[in-house]
C-alpha positions as CSV (number, residue, x, y, z in Angstrom):
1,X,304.6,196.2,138.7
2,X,307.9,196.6,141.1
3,X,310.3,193.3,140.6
4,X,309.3,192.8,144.6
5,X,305.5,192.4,143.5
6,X,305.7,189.7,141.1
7,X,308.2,187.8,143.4
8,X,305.6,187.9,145.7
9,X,303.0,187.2,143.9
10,X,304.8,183.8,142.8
11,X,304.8,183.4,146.5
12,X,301.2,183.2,147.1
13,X,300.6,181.0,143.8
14,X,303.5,178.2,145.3
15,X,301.4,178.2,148.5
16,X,298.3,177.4,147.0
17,X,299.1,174.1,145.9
18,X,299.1,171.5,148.3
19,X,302.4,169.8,147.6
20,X,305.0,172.7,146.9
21,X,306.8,173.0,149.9
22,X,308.6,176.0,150.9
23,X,311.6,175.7,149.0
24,X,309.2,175.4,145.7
25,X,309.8,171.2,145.3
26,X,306.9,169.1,144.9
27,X,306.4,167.1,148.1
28,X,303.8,164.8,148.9
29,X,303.9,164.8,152.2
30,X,303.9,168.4,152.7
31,X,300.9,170.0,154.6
32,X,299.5,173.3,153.0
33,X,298.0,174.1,156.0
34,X,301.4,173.9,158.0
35,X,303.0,175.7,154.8
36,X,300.5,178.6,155.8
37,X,301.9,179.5,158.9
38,X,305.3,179.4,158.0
39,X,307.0,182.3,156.2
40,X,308.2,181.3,152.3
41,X,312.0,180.8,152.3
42,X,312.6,183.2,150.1
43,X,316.5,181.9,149.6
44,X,315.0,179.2,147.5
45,X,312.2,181.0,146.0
46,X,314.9,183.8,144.7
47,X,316.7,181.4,142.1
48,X,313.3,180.9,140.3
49,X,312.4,184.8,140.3
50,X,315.7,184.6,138.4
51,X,315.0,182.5,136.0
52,X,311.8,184.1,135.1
53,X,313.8,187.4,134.4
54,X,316.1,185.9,131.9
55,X,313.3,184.0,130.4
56,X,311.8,188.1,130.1
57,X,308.6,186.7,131.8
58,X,308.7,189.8,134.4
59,X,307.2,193.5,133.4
60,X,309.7,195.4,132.7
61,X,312.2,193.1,131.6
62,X,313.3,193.1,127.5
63,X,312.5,190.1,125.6
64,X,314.5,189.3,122.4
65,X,312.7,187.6,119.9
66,X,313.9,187.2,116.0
67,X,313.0,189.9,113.3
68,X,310.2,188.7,110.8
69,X,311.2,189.3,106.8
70,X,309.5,191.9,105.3
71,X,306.7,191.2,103.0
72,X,308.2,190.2,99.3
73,X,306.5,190.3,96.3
74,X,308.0,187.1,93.8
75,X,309.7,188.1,91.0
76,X,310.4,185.0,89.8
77,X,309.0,183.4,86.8
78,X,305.2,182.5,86.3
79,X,305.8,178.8,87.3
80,X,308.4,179.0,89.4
81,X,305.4,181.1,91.4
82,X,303.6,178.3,92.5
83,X,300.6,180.0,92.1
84,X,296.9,178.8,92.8
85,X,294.6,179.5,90.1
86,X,291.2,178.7,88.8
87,X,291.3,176.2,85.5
88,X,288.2,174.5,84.2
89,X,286.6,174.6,87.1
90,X,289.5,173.2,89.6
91,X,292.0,175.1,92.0
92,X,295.4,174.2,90.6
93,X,298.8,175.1,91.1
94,X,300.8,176.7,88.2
95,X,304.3,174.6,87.7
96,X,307.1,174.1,85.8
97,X,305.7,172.1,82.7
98,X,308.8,169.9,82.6
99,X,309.9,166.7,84.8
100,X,309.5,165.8,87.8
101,X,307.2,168.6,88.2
102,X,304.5,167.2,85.5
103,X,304.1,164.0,87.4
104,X,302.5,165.8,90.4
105,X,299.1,167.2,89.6
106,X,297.2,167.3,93.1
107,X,296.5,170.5,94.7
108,X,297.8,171.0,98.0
109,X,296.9,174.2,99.3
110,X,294.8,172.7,102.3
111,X,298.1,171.6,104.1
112,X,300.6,173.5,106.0
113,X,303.4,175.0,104.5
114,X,307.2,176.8,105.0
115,X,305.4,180.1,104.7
116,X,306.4,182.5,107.7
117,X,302.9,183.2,108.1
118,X,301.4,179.8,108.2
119,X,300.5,178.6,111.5
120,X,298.4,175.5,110.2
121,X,299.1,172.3,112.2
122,X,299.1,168.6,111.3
123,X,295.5,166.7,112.7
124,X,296.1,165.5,115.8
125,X,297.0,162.0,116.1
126,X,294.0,159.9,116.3
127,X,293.3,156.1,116.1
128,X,290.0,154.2,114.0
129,X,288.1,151.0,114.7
130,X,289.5,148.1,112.2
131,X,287.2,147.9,109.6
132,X,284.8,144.6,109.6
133,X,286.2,143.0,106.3
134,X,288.5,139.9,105.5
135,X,291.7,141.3,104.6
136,X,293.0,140.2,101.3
137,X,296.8,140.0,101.3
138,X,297.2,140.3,97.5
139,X,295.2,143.7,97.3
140,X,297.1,144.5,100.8
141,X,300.9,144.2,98.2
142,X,299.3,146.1,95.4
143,X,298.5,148.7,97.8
144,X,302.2,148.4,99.5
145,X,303.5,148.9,96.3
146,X,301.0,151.4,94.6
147,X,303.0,154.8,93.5
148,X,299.8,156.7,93.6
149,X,299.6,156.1,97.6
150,X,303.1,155.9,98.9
151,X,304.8,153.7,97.6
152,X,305.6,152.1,101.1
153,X,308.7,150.0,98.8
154,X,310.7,153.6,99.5
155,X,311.2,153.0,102.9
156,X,310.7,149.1,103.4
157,X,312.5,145.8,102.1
158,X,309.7,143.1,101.3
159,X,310.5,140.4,98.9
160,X,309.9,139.8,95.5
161,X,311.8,140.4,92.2
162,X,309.4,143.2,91.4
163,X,310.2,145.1,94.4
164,X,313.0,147.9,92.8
165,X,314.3,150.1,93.8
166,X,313.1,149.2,97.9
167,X,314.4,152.2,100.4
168,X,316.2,151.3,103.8
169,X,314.5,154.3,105.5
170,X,311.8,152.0,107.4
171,X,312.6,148.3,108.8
172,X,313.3,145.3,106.4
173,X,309.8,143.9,107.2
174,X,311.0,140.5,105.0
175,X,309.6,138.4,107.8
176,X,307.5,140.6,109.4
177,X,304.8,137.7,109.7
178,X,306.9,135.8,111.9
179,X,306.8,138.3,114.9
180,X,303.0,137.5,115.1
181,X,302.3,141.0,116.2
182,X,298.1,142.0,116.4
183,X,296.5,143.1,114.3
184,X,295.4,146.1,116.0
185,X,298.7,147.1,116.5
186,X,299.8,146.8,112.6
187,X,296.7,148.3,111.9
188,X,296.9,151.8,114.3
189,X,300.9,151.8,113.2
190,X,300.0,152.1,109.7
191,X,296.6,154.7,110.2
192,X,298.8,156.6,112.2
193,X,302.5,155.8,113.8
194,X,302.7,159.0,116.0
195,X,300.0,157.3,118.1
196,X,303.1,155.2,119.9
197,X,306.0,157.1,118.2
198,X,305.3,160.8,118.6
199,X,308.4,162.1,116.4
200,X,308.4,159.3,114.0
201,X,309.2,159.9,110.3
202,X,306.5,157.9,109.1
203,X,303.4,159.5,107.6
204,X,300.1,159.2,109.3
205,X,298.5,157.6,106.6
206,X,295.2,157.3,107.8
207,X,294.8,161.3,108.7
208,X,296.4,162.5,105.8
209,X,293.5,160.5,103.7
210,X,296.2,158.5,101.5
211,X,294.6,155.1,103.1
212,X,291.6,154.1,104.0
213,X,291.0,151.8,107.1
214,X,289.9,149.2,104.6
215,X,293.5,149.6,102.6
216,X,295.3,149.5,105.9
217,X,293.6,146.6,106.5
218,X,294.5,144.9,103.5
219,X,297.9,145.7,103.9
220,X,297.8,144.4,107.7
221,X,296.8,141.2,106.0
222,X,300.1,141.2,103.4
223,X,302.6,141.9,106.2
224,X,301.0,139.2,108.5
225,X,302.0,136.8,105.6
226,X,305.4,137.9,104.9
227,X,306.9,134.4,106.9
228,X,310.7,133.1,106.3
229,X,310.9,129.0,105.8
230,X,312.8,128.8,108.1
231,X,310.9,131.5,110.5
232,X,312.5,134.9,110.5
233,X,315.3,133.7,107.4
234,X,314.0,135.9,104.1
235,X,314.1,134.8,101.4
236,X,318.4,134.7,99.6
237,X,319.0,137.6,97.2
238,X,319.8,136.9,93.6
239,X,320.3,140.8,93.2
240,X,322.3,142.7,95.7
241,X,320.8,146.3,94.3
242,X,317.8,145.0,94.7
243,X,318.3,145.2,98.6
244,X,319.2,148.0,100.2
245,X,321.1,147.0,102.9
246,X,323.6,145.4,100.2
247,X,323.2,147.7,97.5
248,X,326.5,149.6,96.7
249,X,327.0,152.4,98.1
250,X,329.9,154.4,95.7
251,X,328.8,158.1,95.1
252,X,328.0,158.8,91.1
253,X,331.1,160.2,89.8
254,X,330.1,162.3,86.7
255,X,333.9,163.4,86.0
256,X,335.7,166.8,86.5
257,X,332.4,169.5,87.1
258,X,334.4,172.3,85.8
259,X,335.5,170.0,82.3
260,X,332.9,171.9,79.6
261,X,333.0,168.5,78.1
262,X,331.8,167.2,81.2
263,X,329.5,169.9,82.0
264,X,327.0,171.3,79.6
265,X,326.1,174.3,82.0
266,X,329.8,176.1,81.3
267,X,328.8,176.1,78.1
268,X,325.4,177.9,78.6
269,X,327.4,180.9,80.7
270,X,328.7,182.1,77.3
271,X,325.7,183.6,77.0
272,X,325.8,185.5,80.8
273,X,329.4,186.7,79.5
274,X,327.8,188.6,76.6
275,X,325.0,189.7,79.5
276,X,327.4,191.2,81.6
277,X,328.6,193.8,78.7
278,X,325.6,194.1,76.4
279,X,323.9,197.7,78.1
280,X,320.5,197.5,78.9
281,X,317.0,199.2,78.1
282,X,318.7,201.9,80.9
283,X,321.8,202.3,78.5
284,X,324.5,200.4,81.3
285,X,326.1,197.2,81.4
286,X,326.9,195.5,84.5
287,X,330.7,196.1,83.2
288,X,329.9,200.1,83.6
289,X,330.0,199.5,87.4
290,X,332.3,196.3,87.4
291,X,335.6,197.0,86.5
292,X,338.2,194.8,85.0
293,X,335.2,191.2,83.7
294,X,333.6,189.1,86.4
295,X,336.8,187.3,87.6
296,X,338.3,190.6,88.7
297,X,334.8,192.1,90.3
298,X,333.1,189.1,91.6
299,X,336.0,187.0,92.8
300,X,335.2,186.1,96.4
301,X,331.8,188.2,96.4
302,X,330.1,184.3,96.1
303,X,331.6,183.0,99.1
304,X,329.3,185.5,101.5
305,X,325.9,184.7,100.1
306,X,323.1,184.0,100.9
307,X,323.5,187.4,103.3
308,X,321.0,189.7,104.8
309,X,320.5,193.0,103.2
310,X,319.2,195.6,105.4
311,X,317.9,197.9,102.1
312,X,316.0,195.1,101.1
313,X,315.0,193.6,104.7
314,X,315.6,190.0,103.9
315,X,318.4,187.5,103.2
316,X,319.1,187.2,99.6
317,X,321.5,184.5,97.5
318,X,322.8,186.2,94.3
319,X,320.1,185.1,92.5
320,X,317.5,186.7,94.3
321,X,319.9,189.8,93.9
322,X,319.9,189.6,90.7
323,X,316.0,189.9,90.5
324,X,316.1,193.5,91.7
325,X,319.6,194.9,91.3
326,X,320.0,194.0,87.3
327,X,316.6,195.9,86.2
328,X,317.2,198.5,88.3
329,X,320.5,199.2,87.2
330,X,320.4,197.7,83.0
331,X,316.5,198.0,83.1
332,X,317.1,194.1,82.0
333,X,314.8,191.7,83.8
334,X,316.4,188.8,85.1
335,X,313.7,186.6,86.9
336,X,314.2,183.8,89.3
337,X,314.8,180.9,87.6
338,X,315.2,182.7,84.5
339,X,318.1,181.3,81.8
340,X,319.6,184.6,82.6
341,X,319.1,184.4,86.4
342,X,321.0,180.9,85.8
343,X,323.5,181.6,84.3
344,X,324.4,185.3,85.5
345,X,324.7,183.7,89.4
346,X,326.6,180.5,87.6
347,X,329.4,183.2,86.1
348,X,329.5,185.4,89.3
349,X,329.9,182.3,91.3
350,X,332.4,180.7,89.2
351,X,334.6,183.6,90.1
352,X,334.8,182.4,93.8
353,X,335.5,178.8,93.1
354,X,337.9,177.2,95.2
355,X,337.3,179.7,98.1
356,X,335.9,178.8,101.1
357,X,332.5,179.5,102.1
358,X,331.8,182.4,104.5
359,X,328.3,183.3,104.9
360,X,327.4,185.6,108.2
361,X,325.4,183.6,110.8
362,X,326.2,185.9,113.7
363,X,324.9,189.3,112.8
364,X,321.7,189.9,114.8
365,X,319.5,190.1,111.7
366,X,321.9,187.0,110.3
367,X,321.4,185.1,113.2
368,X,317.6,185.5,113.3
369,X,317.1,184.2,109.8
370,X,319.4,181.5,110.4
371,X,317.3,180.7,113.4
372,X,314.2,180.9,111.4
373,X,315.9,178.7,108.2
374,X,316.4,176.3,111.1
375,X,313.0,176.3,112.5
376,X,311.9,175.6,109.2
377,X,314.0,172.7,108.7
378,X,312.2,170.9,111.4
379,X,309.1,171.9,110.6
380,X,306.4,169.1,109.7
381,X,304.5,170.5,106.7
382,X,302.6,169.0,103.9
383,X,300.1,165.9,103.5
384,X,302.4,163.8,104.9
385,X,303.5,165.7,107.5
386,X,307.3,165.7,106.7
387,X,310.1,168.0,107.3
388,X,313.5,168.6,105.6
389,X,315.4,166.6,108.7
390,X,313.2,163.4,107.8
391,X,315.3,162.4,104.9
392,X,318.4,164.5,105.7
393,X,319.2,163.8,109.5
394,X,321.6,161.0,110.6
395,X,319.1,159.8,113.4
396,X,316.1,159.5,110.4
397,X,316.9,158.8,106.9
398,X,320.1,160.4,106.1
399,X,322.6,157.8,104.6
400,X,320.0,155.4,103.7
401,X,318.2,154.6,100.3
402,X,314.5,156.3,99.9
403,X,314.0,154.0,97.2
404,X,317.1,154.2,94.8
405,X,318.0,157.5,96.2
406,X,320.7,157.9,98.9
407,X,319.7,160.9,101.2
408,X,322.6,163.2,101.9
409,X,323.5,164.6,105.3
410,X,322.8,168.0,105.7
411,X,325.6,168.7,108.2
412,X,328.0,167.2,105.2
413,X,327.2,170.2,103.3
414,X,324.7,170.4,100.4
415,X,325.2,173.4,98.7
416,X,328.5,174.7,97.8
417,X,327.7,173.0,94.0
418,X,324.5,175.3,93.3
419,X,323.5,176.0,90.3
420,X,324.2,172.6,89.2
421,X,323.6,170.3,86.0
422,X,321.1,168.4,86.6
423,X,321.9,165.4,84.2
424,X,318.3,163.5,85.0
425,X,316.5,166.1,83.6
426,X,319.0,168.0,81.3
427,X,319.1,171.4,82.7
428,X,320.6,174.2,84.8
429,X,318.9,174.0,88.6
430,X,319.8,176.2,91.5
431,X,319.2,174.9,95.1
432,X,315.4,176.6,95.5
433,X,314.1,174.2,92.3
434,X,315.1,171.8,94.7
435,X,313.7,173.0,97.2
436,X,310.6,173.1,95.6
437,X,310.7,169.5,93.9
438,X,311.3,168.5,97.3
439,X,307.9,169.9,98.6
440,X,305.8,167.9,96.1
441,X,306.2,164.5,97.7
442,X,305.5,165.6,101.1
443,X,302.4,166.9,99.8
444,X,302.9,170.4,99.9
445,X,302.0,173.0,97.3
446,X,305.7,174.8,96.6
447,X,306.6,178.9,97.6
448,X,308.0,180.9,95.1
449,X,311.9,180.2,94.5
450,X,312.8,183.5,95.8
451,X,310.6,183.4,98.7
452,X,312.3,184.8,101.9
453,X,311.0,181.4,103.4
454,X,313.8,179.3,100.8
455,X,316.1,182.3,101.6
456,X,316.3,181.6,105.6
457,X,316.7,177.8,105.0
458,X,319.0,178.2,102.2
459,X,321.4,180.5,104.5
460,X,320.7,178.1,107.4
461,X,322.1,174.7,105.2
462,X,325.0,177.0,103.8
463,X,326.6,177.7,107.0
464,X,327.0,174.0,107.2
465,X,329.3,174.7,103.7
466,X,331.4,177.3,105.7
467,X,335.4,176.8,105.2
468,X,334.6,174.3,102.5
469,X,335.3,175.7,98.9
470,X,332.9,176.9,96.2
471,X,332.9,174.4,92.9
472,X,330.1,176.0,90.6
473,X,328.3,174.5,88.4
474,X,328.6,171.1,90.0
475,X,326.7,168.0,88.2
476,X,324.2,165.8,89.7
């Protein structure tokens, strides 16, 4: 179809609604009729023609639209997999046996995820009729506080001794009591807050079957009762890290990350330096191809991953690298999250340190995953319909407490210090652990660590890093 025939073709579809005039606004007092006898000025129909080309909604025209990863087969450990298997009877996912990871038994496959492929959608939001029961204020706190369903203490202040560590995500709601809202209202907020806030950060806790309208109701009840004497004055601290809003604020300081005193993961590396010059079931070492040790061949090679590799049709970080490039070249295996996975990308990267970060996000293949790292950023997923910009967004929850946790600011940079100590739970973790620790309290079964998925967004949080230097392994 010629460019001419679709123009006029939009032609006849603006006359055929009654208040499009002939320039193509919307006018209510235009007559159709009139409209019918008088030709279309085409001087104001042509700007819209235009717009449709670029927009690549004419035949004919090319439409750019980003390159999909390949398929990829994990070669990552068996519990770094995430797999869904069949045990005693019940679907379960396979995971790391250690903490956090052990605390989270549930199943999750039934919500969406990051996968590419995964075009599952959150229920629509929806509202219930208030349950006809006499709400019970004291069951409504145990249910405010309950671990099992929220709790609601990592985003909201309430009072109480007990109450720590409370988050600063969500309103103080203190004195909630004292605004004598409806009940109707608290109670369709809590089932479900996208009802009047569309984009709000808050899980729909009704839908996502964490609540029933019973609980809600009980906890309607609590919050009605939550009065200051005098109204609206809360109750006076007697612990200022109890409260959010006055906790200290002072970044941990763990000492100098690159002190082996300090840091038990230079330590651990000794073990990659004997790696990189022990020859493999092949008969080579990485040495055989590296000339002069790591510090001479890797220095600076750090600072441009994660990067797209055309042979392999994906982004990669060195770690996912190292999946395929050390067994075929050593024959030695070296499997995502791996001790020799950790520690080889931990010596490789240590040769860059101090170097600025200077990973491609302008290639067209490097720009597409950054775009699809991006999309997947802000991409609800999970039980309770979260996404990564909920907790690390200035205008949501970044710089406030999630309980005692203070949620860092993706544009701040988060990743220049991966692999990292992680003194909590005494052990080397790269950023895609965290990643996947992250998944489990939105309710969302974790992808494999090298999954192209953790790849894009990886590449697409790094290029927030660029020009800042590399300090690997950091502590945390």
């Amino acid at each position: 179809m010629r460019p001419e025939q679709v123009l006029r073709q939009l032609a006849d579809r603006l006359r055929k609604h009654s208040h499009i005039d002939g320039r193509g606004f919307w006018n209510p007092w235009f007559n159709r009729r009139a409209a019918q006898r008088r030709p279309l000025q085409w001087p104001y129909v042509l700007p819209i023609f235009a717009a449709l080309v670029v927009q690549g909604c004419a035949p004919g025209v090319e439409k750019r639209e980003a390159s999909k990863p390949t398929r990829w087969t994990s070669r990552a450990i068996p519990e770094a997999q995430g797999e869904v298997k069949e045990v005693d009877g019940r679907r379960v996912q396979i995971r790391y046996k250690e903490e956090p990871f052990s605390a989270v038994t549930a199943n999750f496959e039934q919500w969406p995820t990051y996968r590419h492929t995964d075009s599952r959608t959150f229920p629509r939001p929806s509202r219930v009729s208030m349950p006809d029961v006499k709400g019970d204020p004291r069951q409504g706190r145990e249910l405010f506080m309950a671990r099992t369903k929220a709790p609601c203490t990592g985003c909201h202040l309430i009072p109480g001794a007990d109450v720590w560590p409370a988050g600063s995500v969500g309103p103080d709601l203190s004195v909630i009591g004292d605004r004598r809202l409806p009940d109707q209202y608290l109670f369709d907020f809590i089932w479900d807050a996208r009802v009047f806030l569309p984009h709000t950060s808050m899980p729909p806790w009704g839908p996502a079957g964490i609540l029933s309208p019973e609980e809600v109701f009980h906890i309607v009840a609590f919050l009605q009762s939550l009065k200051g004497n005098p109204p609206f004055v809360p109750p006076a601290e007697t612990d200022r890290a109890r409260n959010p809003h006055t906790r200290p604020t002072e970044p941990a300081y763990y000492g100098d990350n690159l002190e082996p005193t300090n840091n038990p993961a230079i330590l651990l590396i000794e073990s990659a330096v004997t790696t990189w010059s022990t020859k493999g079931p092949a008969g080579k070492a990485c040495a055989d191809c590296h000339a002069g040790g790591p510090d001479k061949a890797m220095k600076g090679v750090a600072t441009k991953y994660p990067k797209y590799l055309s042979a392999l049709g994906r982004v990669m970080s060195i770690g996912d690298f190292l999946t395929v490039h050390a067994p075929e070249m050593t024959g030695r295996e070296m499997l995502a999250e791996s001790a020799d996975n950790l520690t080889m990308t931990i010596l490789i990267k240590m040769q860059s340190n101090g170097l600025p970060v200077n990973v491609d996000v302008t290639g067209p293949e490097a720009k597409a995953a950054y775009e699809r790292g991006r999309a997947l950023y802000f991409k609800r997923v999970g039980q309770r319909n979260h996404a990564c910009a909920d907790c690390h967004e200035t205008d949501r929850g970044a710089g406030r407490y999630a309980g005692a946790r203070l949620l860092s600011v993706a544009h701040e940079g988060l990743t220049r210090h991966f692999p990292l100590w992680f003194m909590a739970y005494r052990g080397i973790w790269d950023i895609r652990k965290r990643f996947q620790v992250c998944m489990l309290p939105l309710g969302m079964n974790y992808l494999p660590a090298d999954a192209p998925e953790y790849a894009d967004l990886e590449l697409y949080l790094t290029a927030f890093d660029n020009g800042k230097p590399i300090s690997v392994p950091g502590i945390r």
